[in-house]
C-alpha positions in Angstrom: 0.0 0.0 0.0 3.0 2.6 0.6 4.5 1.8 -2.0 1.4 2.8 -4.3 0.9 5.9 -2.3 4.5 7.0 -3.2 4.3 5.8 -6.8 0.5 7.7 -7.1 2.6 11.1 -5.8 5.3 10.5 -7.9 2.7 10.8 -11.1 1.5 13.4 -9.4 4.6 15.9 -9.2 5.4 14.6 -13.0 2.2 15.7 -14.1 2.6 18.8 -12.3 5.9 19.6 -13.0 5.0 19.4 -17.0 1.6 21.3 -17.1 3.6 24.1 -15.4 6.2 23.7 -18.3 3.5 24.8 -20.7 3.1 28.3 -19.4 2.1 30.3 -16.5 -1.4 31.3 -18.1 -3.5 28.3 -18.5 -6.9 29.4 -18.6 -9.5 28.8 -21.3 -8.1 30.3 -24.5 -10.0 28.2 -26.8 -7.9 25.5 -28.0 -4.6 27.0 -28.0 -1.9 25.8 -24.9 0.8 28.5 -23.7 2.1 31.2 -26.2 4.3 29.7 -29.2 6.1 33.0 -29.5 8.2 34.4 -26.8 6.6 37.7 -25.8 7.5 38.5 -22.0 10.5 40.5 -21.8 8.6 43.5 -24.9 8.2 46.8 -23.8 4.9 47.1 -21.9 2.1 49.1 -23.9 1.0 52.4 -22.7 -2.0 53.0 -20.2 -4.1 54.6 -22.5 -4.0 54.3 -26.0 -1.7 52.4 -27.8 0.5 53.2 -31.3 -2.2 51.2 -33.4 -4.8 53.3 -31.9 -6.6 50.2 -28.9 -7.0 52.0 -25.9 -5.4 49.9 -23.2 -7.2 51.9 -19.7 -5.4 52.1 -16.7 -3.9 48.4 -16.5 -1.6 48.6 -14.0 -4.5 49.2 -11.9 -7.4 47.9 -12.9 -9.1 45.0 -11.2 -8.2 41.9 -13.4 -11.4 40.2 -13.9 -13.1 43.9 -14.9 -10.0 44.6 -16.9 -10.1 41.5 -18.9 -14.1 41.8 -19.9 -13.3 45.0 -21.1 -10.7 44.3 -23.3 -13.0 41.3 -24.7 -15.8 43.9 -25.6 -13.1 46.3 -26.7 -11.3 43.6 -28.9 -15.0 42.5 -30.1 -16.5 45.5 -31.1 -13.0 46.5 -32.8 -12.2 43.4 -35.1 -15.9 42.9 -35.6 -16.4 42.3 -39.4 -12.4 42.5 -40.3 -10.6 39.7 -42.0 -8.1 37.8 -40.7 -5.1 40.1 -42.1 -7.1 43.6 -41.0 -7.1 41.9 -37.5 -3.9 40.7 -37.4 -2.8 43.9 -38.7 -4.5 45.7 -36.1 -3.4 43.8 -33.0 0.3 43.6 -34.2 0.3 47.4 -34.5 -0.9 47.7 -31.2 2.0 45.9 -29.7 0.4 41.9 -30.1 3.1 38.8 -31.7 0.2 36.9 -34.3 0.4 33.5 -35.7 -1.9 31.9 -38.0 -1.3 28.2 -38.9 0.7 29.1 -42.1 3.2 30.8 -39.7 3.5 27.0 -37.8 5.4 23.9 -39.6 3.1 20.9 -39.2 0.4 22.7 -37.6 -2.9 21.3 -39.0 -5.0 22.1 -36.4 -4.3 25.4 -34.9 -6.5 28.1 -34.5 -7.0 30.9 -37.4 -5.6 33.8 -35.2 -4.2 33.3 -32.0 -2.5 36.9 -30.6 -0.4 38.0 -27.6 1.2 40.4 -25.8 3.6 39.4 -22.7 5.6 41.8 -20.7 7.4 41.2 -17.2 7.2 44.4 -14.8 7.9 44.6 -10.9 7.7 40.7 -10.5 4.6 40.3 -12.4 3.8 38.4 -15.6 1.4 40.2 -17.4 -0.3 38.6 -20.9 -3.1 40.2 -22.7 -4.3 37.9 -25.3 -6.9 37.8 -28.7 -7.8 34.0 -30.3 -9.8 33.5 -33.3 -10.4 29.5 -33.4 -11.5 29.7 -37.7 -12.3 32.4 -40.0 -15.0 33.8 -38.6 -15.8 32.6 -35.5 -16.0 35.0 -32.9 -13.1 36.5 -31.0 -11.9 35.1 -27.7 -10.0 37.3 -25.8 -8.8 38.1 -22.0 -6.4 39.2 -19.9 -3.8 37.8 -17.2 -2.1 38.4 -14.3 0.5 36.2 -12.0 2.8 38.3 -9.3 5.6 37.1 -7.4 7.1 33.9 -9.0 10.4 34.3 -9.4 
């Protein structure tokens, strides 16, 4: 019996230790994982409005949950009706790293648009983030926040 308890935590920290290898932001994003493109570590984007014209708010401060449904209606109402390159044109301008599946060897099944923006500031990991699953489809989007893992 011991020894299947210590074998059962064993898988545990395995499983653990790899589902915390796929990223630190690993809420429901459609069917995308963690980001394919290494974003943290780019210049944070203004609290206001950014170069390509998306009005970012007052980030730094905002409650994250409020913050992240705003952006979602923001994101919405701003790529409503574009095509694929008009949004992916739009959120790289405004500071995002895009990928469609043509920009992924092998990549059959990956989502039309899937967009990000990382940035690391004063021990927090911040990632702001816009998925398209097809052509179409409507946009997921959100906004995340972890502090104080390094």
């Amino acid at each position: 019996m011991r020894v299947m308890l210590i074998a059962a935590a064993a898988a545990l920290l395995v499983a653990g230790a790899a589902s915390a290898q796929e990223g630190i932001f690993q809420r429901d994003h459609g069917k995308v994982g963690a980001p394919t493109t290494a974003t943290a570590g780019t210049a944070p984007p203004p609290e206001g409005v950014g170069p390509g014209g998306l009005d970012f708010g007052l980030w730094r401060s905002a409650n994250v949950s409020g913050y992240a449904d705003s952006l979602r209606a923001k994101l919405q109402v701003r790529l409503a009706g574009k095509t694929l390159a008009a949004s992916r044109a739009d959120l790289e301008a405004n500071g995002f790293v895009c990928m469609e599946p043509r920009d992924r060897p092998g990549a059959s099944r990956a989502p039309a648009l899937e967009c990000r923006l990382a940035v690391s500031e004063n021990r927090c990991e911040r990632e702001w983030w816009a998925v398209m699953e097809e052509p179409g489809a409507a946009l997921k989007a959100g906004y995340d926040v972890m502090c104080g893992r390094r």
